[in-house]
C-alpha positions in Angstrom: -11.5 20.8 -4.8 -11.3 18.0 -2.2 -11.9 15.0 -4.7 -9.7 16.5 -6.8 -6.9 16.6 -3.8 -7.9 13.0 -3.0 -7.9 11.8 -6.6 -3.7 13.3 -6.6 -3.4 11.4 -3.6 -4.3 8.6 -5.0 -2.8 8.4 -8.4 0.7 10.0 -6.2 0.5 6.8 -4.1 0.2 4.6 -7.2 3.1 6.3 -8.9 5.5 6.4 -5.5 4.6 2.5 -5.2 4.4 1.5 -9.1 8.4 2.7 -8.3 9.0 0.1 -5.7 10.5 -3.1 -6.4 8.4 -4.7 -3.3 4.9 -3.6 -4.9 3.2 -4.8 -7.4 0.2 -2.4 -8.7 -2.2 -2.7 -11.2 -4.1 -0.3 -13.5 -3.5 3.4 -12.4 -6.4 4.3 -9.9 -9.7 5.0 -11.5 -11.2 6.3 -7.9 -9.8 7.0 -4.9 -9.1 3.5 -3.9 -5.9 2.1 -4.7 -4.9 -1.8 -4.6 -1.7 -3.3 -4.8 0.0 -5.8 -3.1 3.5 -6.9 -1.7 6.0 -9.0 -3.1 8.5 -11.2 -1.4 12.1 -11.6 -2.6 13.1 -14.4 -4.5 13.4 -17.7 -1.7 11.5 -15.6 0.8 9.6 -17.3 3.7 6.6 -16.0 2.7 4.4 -16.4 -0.2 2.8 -13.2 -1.8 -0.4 -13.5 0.1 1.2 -13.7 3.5 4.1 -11.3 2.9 1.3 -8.6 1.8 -0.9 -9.5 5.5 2.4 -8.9 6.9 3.6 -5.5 5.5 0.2 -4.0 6.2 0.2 -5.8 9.8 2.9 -3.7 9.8 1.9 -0.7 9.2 -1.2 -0.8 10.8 0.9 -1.6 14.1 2.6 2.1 13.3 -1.2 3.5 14.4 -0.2 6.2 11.8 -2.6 5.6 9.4 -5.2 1.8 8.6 -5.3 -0.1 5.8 -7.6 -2.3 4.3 -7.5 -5.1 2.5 -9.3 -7.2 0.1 -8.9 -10.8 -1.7 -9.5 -10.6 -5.7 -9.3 -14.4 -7.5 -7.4 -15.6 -4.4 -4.8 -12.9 -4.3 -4.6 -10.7 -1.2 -4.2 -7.3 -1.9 -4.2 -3.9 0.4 -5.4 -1.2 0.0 -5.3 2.4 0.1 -8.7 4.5 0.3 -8.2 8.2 0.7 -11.9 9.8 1.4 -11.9 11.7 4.0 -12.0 15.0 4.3 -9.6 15.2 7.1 -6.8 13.0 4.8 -4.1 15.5 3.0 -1.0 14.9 1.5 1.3 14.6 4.9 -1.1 11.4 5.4 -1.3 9.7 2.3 2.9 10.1 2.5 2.9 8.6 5.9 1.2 5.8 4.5 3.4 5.5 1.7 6.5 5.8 3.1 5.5 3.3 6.3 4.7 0.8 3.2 7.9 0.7 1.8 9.7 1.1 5.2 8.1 -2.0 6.2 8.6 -4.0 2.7 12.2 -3.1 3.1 12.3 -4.4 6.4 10.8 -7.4 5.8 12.7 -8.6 2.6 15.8 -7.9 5.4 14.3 -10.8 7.7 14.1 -13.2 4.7 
């Protein structure tokens, strides 16, 4: 019952970001392990890489919930991980909601 809550979680999060114009995410989550990363507005001061650092910075900063990251092929990407057994679904929304909070914000500063 527990990987089945986190495995929800998970493809929840991919669906609630997938929705976003700010995120970009890949193949629907095959785990519980979800990478995506952030995308700048057109003319934005920062690249893709940086503006993903940033938004997870962020969030991080919140000390709501931590995120990790990872580098595939030169890309930056964050990441979500829900494992343990202590993460539910007021969490994972936290998470979500701080990500898109944050894009938002962002794109505002140009």
């Amino acid at each position: 019952a527990q990987l089945s809550e986190k495995l929800a979680l998970t493809r929840w999060a991919h669906e609630r970001l997938a929705a976003e114009p700010p995120f970009e995410v890949f193949d629907p989550p095959q785990l519980s392990v979800l990478a995506f990363s952030a995308r700048p507005p057109a003319g934005h001061r920062l690249d893709a890489n940086a503006c993903s650092a940033e938004v997870m910075k962020r969030v991080n900063a919140r000390k709501r919930v931590f995120m990790s990251s990872t580098s595939i092929e030169g890309r930056y990407l964050i990441r979500i991980c829900v494992v343990s057994f202590r993460t539910h679904e007021e969490r994972v929304r936290d998470a979500v909601e701080g990500l898109i909070e944050e894009a938002r914000g962002l794109a505002g500063e140009g």
